[in-house]
ZADO-1210 file (C-alpha; in nm, 4 decimals, padded with zeros to 6 digits):
<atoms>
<atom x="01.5027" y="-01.7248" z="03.4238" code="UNK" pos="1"/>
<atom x="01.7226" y="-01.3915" z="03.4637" code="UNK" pos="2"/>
<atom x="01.5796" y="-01.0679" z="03.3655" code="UNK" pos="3"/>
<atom x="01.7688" y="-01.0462" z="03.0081" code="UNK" pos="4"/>
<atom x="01.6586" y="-01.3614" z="02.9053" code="UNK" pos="5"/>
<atom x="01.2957" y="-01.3064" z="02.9688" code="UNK" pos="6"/>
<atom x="01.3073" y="-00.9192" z="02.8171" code="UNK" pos="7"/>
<atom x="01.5013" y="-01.1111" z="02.4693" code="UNK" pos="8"/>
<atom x="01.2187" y="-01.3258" z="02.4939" code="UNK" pos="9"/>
<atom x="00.9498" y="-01.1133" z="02.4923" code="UNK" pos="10"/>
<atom x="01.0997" y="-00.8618" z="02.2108" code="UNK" pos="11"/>
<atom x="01.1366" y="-01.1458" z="02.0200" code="UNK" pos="12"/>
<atom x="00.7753" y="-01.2982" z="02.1090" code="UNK" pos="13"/>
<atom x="00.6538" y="-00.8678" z="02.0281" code="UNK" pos="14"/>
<atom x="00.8276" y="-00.8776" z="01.6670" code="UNK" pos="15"/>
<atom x="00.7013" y="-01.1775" z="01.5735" code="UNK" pos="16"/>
<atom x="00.3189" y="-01.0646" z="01.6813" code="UNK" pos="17"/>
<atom x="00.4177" y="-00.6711" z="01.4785" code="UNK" pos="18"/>
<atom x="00.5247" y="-00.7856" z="01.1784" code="UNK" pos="19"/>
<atom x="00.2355" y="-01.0835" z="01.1289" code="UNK" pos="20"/>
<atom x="-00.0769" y="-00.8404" z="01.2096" code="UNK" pos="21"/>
<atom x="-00.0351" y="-00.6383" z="00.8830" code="UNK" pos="22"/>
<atom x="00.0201" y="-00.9320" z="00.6796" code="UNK" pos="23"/>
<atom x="-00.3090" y="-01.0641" z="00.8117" code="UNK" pos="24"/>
<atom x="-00.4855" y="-00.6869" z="00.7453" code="UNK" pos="25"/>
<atom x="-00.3685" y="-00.6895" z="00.3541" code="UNK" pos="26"/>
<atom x="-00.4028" y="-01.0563" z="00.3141" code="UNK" pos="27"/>
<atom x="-00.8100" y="-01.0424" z="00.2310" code="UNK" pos="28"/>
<atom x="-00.7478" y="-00.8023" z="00.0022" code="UNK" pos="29"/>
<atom x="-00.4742" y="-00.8959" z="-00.2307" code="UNK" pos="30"/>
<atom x="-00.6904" y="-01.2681" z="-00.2312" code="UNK" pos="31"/>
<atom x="-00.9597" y="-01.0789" z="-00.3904" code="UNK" pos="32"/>
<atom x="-00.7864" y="-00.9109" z="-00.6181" code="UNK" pos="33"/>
<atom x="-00.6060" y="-01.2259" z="-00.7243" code="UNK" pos="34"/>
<atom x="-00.8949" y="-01.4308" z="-00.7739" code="UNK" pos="35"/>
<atom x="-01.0886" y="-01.1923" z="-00.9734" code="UNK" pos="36"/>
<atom x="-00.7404" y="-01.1438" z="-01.1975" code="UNK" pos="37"/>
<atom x="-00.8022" y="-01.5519" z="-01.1958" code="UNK" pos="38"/>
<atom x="-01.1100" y="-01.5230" z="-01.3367" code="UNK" pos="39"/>
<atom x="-01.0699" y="-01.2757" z="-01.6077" code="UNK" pos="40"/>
<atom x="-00.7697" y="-01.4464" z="-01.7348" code="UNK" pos="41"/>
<atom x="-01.0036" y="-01.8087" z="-01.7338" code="UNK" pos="42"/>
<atom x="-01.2709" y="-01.6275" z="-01.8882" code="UNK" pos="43"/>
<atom x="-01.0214" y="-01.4442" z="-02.1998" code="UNK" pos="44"/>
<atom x="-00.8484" y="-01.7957" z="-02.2252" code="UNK" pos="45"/>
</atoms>
């Protein structure tokens, strides 16, 4: 494996880990905030 290939490789490997971390960080909280939206609109129903 040449040098280029394995650098594309690893920026590629790099955005994929960046732009997944703070989708796991807000994930919990919009969940939360859905369900209890969930639950007031079962409860008005």
């Amino acid at each position: 494996m040449t040098e280029i290939s394995l650098s594309a490789e690893l920026v590629k490997y790099c955005t994929i880990v960046v732009s997944t971390i703070p989708i796991m960080l807000v994930y919990p909280f919009l969940t939360k905030y859905f369900e209890k939206g969930v639950m007031i609109g079962a409860i008005k129903g």
